[in-house]
C-alpha positions in Angstrom: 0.0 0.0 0.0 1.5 3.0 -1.0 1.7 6.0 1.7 -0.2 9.3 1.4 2.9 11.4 1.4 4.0 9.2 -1.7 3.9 12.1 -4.4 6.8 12.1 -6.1 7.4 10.7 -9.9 9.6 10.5 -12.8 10.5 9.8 -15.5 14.6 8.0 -16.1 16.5 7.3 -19.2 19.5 8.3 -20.7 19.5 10.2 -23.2 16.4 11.8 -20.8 16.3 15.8 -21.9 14.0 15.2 -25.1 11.1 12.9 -22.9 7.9 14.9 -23.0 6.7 12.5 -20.4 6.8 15.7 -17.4 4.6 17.4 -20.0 2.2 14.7 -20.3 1.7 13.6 -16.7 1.6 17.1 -15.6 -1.6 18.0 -17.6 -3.2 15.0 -16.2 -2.4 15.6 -13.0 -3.5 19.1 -13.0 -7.5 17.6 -14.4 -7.2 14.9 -11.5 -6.7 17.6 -9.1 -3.9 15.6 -8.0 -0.3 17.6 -6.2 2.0 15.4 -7.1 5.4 16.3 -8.7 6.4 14.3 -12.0 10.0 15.1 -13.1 13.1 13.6 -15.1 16.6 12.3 -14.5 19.5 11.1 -16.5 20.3 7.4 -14.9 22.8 5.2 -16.9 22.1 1.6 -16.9 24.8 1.4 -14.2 23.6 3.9 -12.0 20.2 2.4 -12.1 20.5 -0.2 -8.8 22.1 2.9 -6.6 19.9 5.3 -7.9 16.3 3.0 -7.1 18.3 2.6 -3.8 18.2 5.9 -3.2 14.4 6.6 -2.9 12.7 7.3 0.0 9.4 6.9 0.9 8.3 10.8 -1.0 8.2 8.4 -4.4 5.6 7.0 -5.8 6.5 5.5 -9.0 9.0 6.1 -11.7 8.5 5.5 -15.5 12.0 4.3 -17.6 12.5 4.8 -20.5 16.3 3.6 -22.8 18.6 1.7 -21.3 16.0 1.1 -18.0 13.8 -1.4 -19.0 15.6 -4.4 -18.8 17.2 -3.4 -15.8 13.8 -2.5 -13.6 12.2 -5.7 -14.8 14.9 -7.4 -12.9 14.7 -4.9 -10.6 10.8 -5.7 -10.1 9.5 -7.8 -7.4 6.1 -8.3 -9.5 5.6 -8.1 -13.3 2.4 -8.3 -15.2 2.0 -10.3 -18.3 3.1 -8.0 -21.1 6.1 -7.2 -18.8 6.8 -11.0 -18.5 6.4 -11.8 -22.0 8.8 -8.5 -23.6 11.8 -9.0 -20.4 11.0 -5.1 -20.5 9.3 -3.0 -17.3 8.8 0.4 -18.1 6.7 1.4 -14.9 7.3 0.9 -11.7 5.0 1.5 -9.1 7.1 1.9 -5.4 6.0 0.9 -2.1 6.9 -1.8 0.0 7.4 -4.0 -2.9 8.0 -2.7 -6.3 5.5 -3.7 -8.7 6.7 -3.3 -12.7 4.5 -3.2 -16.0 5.0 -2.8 -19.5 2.5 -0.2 -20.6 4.1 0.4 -24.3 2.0 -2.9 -25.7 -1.5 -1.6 -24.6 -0.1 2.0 -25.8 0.2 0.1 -29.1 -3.0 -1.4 -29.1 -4.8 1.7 -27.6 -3.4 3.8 -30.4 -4.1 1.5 -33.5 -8.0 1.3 -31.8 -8.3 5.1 -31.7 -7.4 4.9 -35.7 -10.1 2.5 -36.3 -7.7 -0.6 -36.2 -9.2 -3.7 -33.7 -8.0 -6.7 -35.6 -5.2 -7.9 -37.5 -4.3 -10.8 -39.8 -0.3 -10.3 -40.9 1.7 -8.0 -39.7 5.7 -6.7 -40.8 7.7 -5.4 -37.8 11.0 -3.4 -38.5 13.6 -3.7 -36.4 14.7 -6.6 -33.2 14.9 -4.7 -30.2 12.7 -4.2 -27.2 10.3 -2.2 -28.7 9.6 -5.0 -31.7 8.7 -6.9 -28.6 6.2 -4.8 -27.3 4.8 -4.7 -31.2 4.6 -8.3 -31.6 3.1 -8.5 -28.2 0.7 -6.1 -29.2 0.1 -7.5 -32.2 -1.1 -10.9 -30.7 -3.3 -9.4 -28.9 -5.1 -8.2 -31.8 -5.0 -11.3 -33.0 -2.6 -11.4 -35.7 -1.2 -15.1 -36.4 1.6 -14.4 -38.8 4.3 -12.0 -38.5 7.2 -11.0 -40.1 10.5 -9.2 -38.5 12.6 -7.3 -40.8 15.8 -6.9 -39.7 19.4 -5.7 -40.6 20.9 -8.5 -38.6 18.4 -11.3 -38.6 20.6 -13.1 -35.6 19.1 -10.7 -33.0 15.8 -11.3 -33.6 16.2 -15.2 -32.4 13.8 -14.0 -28.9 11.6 -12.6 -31.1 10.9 -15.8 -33.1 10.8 -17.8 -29.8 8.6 -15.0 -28.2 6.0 -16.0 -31.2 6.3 -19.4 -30.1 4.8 -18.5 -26.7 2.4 -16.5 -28.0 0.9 -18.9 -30.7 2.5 -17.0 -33.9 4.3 -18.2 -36.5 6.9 -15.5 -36.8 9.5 -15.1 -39.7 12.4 -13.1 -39.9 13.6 -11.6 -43.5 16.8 -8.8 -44.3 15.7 -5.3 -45.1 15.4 -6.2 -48.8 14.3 -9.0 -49.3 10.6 -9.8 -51.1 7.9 -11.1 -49.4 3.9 -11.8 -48.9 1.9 -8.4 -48.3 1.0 -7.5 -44.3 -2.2 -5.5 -43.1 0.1 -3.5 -41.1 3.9 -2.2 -40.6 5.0 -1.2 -37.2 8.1 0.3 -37.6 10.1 0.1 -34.7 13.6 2.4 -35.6 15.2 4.7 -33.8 14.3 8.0 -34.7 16.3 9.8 -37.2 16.6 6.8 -39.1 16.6 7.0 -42.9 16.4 3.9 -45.0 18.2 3.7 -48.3 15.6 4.8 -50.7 15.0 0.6 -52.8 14.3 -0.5 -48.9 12.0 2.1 -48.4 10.5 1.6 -51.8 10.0 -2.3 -50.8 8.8 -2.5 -47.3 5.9 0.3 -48.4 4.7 -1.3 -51.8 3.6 -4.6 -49.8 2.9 -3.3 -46.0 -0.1 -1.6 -45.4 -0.9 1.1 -43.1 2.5 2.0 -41.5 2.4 2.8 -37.8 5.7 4.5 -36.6 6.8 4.5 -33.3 8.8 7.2 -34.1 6.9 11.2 -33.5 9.4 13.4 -33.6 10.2 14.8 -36.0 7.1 14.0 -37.9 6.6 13.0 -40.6 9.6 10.0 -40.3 11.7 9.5 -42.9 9.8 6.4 -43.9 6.4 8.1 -43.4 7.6 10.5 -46.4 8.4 7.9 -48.2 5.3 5.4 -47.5 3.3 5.7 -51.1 -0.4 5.9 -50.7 -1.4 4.1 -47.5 -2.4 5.2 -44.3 1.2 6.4 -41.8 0.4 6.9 -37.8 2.9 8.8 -36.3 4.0 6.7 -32.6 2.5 10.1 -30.6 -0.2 8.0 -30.0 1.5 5.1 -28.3 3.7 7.7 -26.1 0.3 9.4 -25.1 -1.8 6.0 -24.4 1.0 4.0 -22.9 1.3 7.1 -20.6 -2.3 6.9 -19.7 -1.9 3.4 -18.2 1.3 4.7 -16.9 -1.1 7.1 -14.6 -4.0 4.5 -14.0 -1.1 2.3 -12.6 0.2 5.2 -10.2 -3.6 5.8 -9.4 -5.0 3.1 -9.1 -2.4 0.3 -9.2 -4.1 -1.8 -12.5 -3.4 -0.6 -16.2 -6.7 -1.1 -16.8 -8.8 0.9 -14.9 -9.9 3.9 -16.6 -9.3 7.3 -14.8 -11.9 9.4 -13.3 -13.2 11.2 -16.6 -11.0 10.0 -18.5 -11.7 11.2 -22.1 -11.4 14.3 -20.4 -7.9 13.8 -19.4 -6.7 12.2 -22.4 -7.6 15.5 -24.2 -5.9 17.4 -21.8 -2.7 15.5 -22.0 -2.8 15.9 -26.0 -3.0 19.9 -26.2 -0.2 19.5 -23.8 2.2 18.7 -26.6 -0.1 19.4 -29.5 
């Protein structure tokens, strides 16, 4: 049970100055009537175990972003499922034990469901790291059977083939280039900035749907400029939804369990970095 005076957040990462996390939580607070404090840090991977260590009983939960998560799902004395499944916590609610969730997936699935998308078929995922995880988690629970992981080099993408496994899809893994079957749906999962050569670009779009970026900033990505005529949906909406279950989790403790007015809030926290 967390105390009363516990009304201190934040968010950690590192690179940490460009998170507009404190702008989002802030806004919600603020239409929850809540006074609680919601800040950022720079914490390296290695000063994450000291730094946790550090907190006293003012702190109620912390968000991490890059390098974080794998460290505060170790870290975590609980994890729900979507943290079990991805190996990656990026919320962590403090008290007397610390309780970690992965709220990127249901920002996923929240965000293709506010742009009409509640059920997939196949689906092309760019990109092996944690947040490919989180997509192919995400797109499970939408149902999607086949997927397909593009991937500069195909070796690290080994846990995402065996994640598929666990969750009852048949997952492939293909280079950058190569030809395949057409998807519903890309989720690119890049880092931002990243520019394709132009015949990789050209490929991946002609054959994959409506692209959903994780990237938002700048917007549009490189790919989304270079997408053709389907649908591109910029990754704002995953950092605003996954946020949203971020604060349910502080309030409340469960992901799940809308906030008081919640459509309300959500608007709120949009004009906040609109």
């Amino acid at each position: 049970m967390q105390q009363v005076t516990a009304h201190r957040l934040a968010v950690w990462g590192d690179p940490i100055s460009h998170s507009r996390s404190p702008q989002l939580h802030a806004a919600a607070y603020r239409m929850l009537g809540l006074d609680w404090e919601y800040g950022r840090r720079r914490v390296s991977a290695e000063d994450f175990t000291a730094d946790l260590a550090g907190l006293d009983r003012t702190w109620r939960g912390l968000s991490l972003t890059m390098p974080l998560k794998e460290a505060a799902y170790r870290a975590a004395d609980s994890r729900d499922r979507h943290a079990q499944l991805t190996g990656a916590v990026n919320t962590l609610l403090l008290g007397a034990s610390l309780h970690g969730f992965n709220t990127d997936v249901g920002g996923i699935v929240d965000a293709l469901a506010e742009q009409g998308i509640r059920e997939l078929g196949r689906v092309r995922i760019i990109g092996a790291g944690a947040t490919a995880a989180s997509a192919l988690v995400a797109a499970s629970d939408l149902g999607a059977q086949v997927v397909e992981v593009r991937a500069r080099r195909p070796e690290r993408a080994t846990g995402l083939v065996d994640l598929g496994e666990r969750l009852g899809a048949f997952v492939t893994v293909r280079l950058m280039d190569e030809p395949a079957e057409g998807v519903d749906l890309t989720v690119a999962t890049l880092p931002s900035g990243t520019v394709l050569p132009d015949e990789q670009a050209a490929r991946l779009s002609e054959d994959g749907g409506v692209l959903f970026d994780a990237a938002y900033a700048p917007w549009p990505s490189a790919l989304a400029q270079r997408w053709g005529s389907a649908p591109a949906i910029s990754g704002f909406g995953m950092l605003l939804h996954q946020a949203v279950r971020q604060i349910r989790i502080f309030l409340h403790g469960d992901p799940d369990t809308p906030l008081p007015d919640e459509p309300r809030v959500v608007v709120a926290m949009r004009d906040a970095i609109a």
